[in-house]
C-alpha positions as CSV (number, residue, x, y, z in Angstrom):
1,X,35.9,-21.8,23.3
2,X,37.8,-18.9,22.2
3,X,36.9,-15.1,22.2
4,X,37.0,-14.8,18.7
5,X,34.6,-18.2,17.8
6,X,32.3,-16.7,20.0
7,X,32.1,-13.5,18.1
8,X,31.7,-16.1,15.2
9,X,28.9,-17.8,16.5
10,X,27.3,-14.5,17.9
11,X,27.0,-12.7,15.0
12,X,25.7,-16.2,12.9
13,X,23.3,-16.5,15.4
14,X,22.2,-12.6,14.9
15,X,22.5,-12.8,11.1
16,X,20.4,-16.4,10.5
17,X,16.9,-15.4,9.7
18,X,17.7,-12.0,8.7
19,X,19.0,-12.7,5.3
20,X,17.1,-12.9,1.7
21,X,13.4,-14.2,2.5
22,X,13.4,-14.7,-1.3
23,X,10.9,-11.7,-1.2
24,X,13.3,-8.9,-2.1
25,X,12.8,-9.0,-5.5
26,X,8.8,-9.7,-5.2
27,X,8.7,-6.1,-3.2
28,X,10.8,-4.8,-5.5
29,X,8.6,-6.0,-8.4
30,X,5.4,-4.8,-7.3
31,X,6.3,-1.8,-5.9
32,X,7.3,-0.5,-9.6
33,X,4.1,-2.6,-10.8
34,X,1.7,-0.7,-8.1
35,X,3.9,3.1,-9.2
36,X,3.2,2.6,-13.0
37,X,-0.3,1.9,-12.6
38,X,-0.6,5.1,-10.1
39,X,0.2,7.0,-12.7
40,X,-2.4,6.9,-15.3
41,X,-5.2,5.9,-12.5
42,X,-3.8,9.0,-10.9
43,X,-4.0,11.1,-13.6
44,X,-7.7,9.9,-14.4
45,X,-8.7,10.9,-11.1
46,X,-7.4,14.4,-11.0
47,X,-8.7,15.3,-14.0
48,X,-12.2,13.8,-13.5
49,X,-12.1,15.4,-10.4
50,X,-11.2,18.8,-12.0
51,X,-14.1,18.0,-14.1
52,X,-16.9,17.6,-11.3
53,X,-15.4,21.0,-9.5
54,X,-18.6,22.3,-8.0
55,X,-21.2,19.4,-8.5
56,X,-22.8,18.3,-5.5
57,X,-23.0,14.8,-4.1
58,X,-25.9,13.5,-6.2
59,X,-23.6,14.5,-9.5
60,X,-20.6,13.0,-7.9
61,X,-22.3,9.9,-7.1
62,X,-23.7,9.3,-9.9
63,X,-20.3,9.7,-11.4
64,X,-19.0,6.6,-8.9
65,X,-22.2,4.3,-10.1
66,X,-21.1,4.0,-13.8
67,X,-19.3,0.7,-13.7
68,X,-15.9,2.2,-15.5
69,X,-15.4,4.7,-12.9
70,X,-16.1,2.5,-10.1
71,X,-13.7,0.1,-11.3
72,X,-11.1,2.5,-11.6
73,X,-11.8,3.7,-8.5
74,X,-11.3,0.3,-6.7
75,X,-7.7,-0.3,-9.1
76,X,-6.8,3.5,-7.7
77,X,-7.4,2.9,-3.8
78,X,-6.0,-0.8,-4.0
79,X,-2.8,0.4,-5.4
80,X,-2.8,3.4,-3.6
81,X,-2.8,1.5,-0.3
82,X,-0.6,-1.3,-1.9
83,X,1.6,1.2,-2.7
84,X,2.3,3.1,0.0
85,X,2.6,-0.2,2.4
86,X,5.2,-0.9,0.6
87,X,7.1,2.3,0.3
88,X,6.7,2.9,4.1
89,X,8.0,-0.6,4.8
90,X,11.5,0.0,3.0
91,X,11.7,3.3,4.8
92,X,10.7,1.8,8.1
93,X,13.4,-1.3,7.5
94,X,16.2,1.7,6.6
95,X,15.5,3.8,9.8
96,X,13.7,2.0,12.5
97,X,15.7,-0.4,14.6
98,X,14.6,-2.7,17.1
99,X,11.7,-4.3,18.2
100,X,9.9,-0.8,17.4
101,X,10.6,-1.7,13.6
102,X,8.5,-4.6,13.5
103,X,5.6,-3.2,15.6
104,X,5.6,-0.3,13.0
105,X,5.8,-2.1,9.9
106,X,2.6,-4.2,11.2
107,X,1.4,-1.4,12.5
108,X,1.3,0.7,9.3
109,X,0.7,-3.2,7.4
110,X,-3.0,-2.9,9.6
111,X,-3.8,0.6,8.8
112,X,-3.2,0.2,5.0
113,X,-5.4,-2.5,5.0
114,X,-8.3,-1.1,7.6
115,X,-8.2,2.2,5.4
116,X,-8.2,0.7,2.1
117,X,-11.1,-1.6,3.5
118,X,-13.1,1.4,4.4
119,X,-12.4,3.0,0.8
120,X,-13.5,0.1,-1.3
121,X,-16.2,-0.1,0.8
122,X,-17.3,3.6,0.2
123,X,-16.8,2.8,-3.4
124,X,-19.0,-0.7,-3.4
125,X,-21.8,1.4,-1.3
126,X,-21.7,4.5,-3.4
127,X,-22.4,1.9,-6.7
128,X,-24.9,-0.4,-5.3
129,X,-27.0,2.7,-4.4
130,X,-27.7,3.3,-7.9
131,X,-28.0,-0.2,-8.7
């Protein structure tokens, strides 16, 4: 076998599996999906929030038990988290190489979906207590 077939074969061998997973354009899809739906779920939130400045907790969970607000509280933190799995992937495939690229995109994968757990959890609790 020659040098050069070897190279040949090498670098086949390092590029099979590495290539188009067909899910390119799926991440590229939702990402801009899960961004325009931030934006007027965001911009409910600040301004409700802005709204509620200086209520206490009873006001503020009321506020969570109407159904609307609950709902868009759930859309808010599952797109939130979506979201930013997603956005810290593509950096995480741009700049991280190695083995350490794979622990840290399951890695943040896990905590996304631990901490958006927790959130929709809050939310569910927070409306079930004044159901």
């Amino acid at each position: 076998m020659t040098h050069g077939a070897k190279i040949m074969r090498s670098q086949l061998g390092r590029a099979r599996g590495l290539g188009s997973a067909k899910t390119g354009t799926e991440h590229w899809w939702v990402e801009r999906v899960t961004a325009a739906a931030l934006v007027p779920l965001s911009l409910w939130f600040v301004f409700s929030v802005l709204a509620m400045l200086g209520a206490d907790q009873p006001v503020v969970a009321a506020w969570v038990a109407r159904p609307i607000n609950a709902a868009l509280l759930l859309a808010l933190v599952l797109m939130s988290f979506r979201h930013a799995a997603l956005g810290l992937q593509v950096v995480l495939e741009d700049y991280v190489h190695g083995a350490v690229r794979t622990d840290s995109i399951l890695g943040v994968k896990a905590a996304a979906l631990l901490l958006g757990r927790i959130a929709t959890l809050a939310v569910i609790k927070l409306f079930l207590a004044a159901h």
